[in-house]
C-alpha positions as CSV (number, residue, x, y, z in Angstrom):
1,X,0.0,0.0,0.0
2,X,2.5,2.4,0.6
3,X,4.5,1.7,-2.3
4,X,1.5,2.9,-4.6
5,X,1.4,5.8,-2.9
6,X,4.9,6.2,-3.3
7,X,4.1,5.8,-7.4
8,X,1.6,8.4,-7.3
9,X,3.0,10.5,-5.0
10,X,6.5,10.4,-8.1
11,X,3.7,10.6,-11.1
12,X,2.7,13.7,-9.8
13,X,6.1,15.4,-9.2
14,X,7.1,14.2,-12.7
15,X,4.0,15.7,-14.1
16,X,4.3,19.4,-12.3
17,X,7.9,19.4,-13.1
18,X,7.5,18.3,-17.2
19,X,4.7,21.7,-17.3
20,X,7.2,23.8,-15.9
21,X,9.5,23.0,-17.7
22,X,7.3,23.8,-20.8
23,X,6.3,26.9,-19.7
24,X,9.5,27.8,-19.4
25,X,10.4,27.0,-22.6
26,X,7.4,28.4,-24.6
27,X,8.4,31.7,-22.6
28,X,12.0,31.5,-23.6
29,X,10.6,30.6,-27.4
30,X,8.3,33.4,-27.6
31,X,11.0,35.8,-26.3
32,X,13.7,34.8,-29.2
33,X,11.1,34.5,-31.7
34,X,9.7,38.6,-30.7
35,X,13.6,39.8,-30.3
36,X,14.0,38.4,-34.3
37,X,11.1,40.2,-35.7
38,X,12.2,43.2,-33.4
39,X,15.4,43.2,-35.3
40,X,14.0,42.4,-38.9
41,X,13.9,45.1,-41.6
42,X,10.2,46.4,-43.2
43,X,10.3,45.5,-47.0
44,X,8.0,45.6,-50.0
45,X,7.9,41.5,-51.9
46,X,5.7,40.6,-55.2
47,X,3.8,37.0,-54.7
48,X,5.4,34.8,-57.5
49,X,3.7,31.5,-56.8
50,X,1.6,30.7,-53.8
51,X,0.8,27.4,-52.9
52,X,-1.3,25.4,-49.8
53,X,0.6,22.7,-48.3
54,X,-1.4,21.0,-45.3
55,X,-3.4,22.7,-42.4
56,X,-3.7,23.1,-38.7
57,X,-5.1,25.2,-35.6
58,X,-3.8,27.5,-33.2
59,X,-5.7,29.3,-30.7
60,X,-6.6,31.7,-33.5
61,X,-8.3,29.2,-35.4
62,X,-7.2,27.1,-38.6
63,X,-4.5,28.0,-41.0
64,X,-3.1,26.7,-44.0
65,X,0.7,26.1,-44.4
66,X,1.1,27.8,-47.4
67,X,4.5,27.7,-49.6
68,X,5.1,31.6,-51.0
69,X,7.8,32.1,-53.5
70,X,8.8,35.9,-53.2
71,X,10.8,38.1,-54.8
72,X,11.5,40.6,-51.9
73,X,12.7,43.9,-52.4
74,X,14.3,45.3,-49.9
75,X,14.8,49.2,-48.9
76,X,18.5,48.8,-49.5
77,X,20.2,46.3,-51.9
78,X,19.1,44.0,-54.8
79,X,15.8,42.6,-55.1
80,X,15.9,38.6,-54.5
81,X,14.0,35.2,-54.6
82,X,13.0,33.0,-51.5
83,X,10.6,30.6,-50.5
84,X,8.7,31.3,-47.2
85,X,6.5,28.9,-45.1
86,X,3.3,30.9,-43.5
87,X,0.7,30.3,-41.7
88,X,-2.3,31.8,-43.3
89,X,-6.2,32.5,-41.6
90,X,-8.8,32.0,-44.1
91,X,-9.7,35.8,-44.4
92,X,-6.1,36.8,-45.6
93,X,-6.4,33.9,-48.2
94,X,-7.7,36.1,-51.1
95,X,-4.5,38.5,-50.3
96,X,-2.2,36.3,-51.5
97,X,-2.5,35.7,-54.8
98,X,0.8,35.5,-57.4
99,X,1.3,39.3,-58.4
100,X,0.5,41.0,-55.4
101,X,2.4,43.1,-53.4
102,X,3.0,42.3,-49.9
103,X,4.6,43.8,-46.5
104,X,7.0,41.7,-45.6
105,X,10.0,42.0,-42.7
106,X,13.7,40.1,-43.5
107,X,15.3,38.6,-40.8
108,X,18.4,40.6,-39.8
109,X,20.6,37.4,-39.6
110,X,19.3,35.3,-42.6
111,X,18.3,37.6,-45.5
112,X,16.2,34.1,-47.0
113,X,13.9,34.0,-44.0
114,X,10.8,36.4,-45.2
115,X,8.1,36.7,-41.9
116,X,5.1,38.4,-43.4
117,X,4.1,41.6,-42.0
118,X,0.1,41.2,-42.8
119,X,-3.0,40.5,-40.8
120,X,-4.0,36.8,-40.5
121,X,-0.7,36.0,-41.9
122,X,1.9,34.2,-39.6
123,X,5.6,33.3,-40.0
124,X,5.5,29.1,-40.0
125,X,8.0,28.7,-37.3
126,X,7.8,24.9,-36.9
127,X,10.1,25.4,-40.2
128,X,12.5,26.7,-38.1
129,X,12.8,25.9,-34.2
């Protein structure tokens, strides 16, 4: 008898100490993940090719992983082509059509990541951390 207790008794240490632990981290992440679009510079991209990859939901509802290829042109320096992974709401969906102009921000350490600077329109960071 006491030896279950015991079992429960570590269950529910383990459990308390595994959501702290990722509260901690989702803190940590969020922090990074505001201090790089902080740093990023405002730019102007044209939609090339737009294209729906699979789906999911956050809190603000379901997106689609879309694929943008964009040729970003940046305030200072040569225009360029990337590919970008966003999440995208359903209402910013006609937005983001090939041959529209977009806001977009570069990442100040890696001029290839693009995070869109739109409403409903969210960076896909699973792509990178």
């Amino acid at each position: 008898m006491n030896l279950s207790y015991l079992w429960i008794g570590a269950a529910v240490v383990s459990v308390v100490l595994f959501v702290r632990m990722g509260i901690r981290g989702s803190a940590k992440t969020i922090k990074l993940r505001a201090e790089k679009l902080g740093k990023a510079a405002k730019a102007k991209a044209m939609i090339l090719s737009y294209r729906e990859h699979r789906g999911g939901r956050t809190i603000r509802g379901r997106f689609t992983e879309a694929i943008v290829r964009l040729r970003v042109q940046p305030e200072q320096g040569e225009n360029y082509e990337t590919e970008a992974h966003w999440c995208v709401y359903r209402m910013a969906v006609p937005f983001l059509r090939p041959g529209q102009e977009v806001d977009v921000k570069i990442d100040a350490d890696d001029p290839s990541v693009v995070y869109p600077d739109l409403h409903s329109v969210e960076y896909y960071w699973k792509k990178s951390t």
